[in-house]
Steps between C-alpha positions, in 0.01 A plus 500: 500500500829464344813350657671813517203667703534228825857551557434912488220434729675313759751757487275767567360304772847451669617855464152613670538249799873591514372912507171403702796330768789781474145722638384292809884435542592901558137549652571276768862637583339836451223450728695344771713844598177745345154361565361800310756457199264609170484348217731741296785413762441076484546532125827727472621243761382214249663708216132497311260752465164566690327337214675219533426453816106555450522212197589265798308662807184689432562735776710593844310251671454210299912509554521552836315198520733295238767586734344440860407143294883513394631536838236197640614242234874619646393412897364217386791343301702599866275321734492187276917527518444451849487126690152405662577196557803577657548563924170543719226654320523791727847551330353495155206735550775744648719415178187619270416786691900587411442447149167686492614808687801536299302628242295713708823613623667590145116659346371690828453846350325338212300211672376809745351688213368200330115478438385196443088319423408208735546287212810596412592499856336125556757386151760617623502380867381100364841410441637611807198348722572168310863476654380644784236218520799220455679655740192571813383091373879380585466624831135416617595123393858544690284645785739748511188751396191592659177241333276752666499717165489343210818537270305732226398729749853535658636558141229782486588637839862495404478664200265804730789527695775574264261799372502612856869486518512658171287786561698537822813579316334670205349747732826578722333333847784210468821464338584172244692315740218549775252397302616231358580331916138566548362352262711179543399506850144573401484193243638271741263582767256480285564169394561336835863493536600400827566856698839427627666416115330784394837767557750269416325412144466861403830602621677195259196645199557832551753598688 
């Protein structure tokens, strides 16, 4: 291969992660205000064309997915902004749950619609049981948590709970704000928080 042919190649490379990015970029704005956006409107919003957009995504769903694996790697670089260590441990679950719903909050119509395969599912839920599991560990040791359940299956009992709450607004039987005091109250409970802090907690988490 000749000199010349490495740089060319690297700039080929660039320009088609650059174009690949401009794609999942507009897809996920897109997506976000029209679930069923099609492909033809994601790439006039990238400024490509459809083929474009199939070079980088072999179909609809394989982008869908990009994005929904987008908007993860975005919740998760919000909960780690946020202090566990910091306060009771009670006060840092709530402080995840803000981070985590935030994104629910900002992707609804498009998290509603979402498919998803166990697997997929299982990847994308690790990272937020492993700060969940930091969290739910903090407070069994504190004994500010419940050591009747052990701290992986309150992460996975958490998690159940904000797709409860999510289907709940999703399907028009609660609004955000509603939701969103349950399931604080519902984690909480769930974890063993004594009764009586319980309102006073959500109300400073929540409002």
């Amino acid at each position: 291969m000749s000199e010349m042919a490495v740089p060319r190649r690297r700039r080929r490379r660039a320009d088609a992660d650059r174009s690949a990015a401009a794609v999942l970029q507009a897809a996920q704005r897109l997506l976000a205000a029209e679930p069923h956006a099609s492909i033809e409107d994601i790439a006039t919003a990238a400024g490509v064309s459809r083929q474009t957009v199939y070079a980088h995504f072999a179909n609809r769903d394989a982008l869908v997915s990009a994005v929904i694996d987008a908007i993860t790697a975005e919740t998760v670089a919000e909960m780690d902004a946020v202090p566990l260590d910091q306060g009771t441990a009670a006060e840092a679950l709530l402080r995840l749950l803000n981070a985590s719903w935030g994104s629910f909050q900002r992707y609804t119509r498009l998290l509603s619609t979402a498919t998803a395969t166990p697997e997929e599912d299982h990847s994308r839920h690790h990272a937020v049981n492993d700060r969940l599991h930091q969290v739910l560990t903090r407070g069994q040791q504190a004994g500010e948590f419940t050591r009747d359940l052990s701290a992986p299956w309150l992460a996975t009992a958490v998690i159940s709970l904000g797709h409860a709450a999510a289907e709940a607004v999703t399907t028009d039987r609660m609004t955000f704000a509603e939701a969103t005091g349950a399931l604080a109250q519902s984690m909480l409970r769930l974890c063993g928080v004594e009764p009586s802090r319980i309102p006073e907690l959500v109300d400073r988490a929540v409002g």
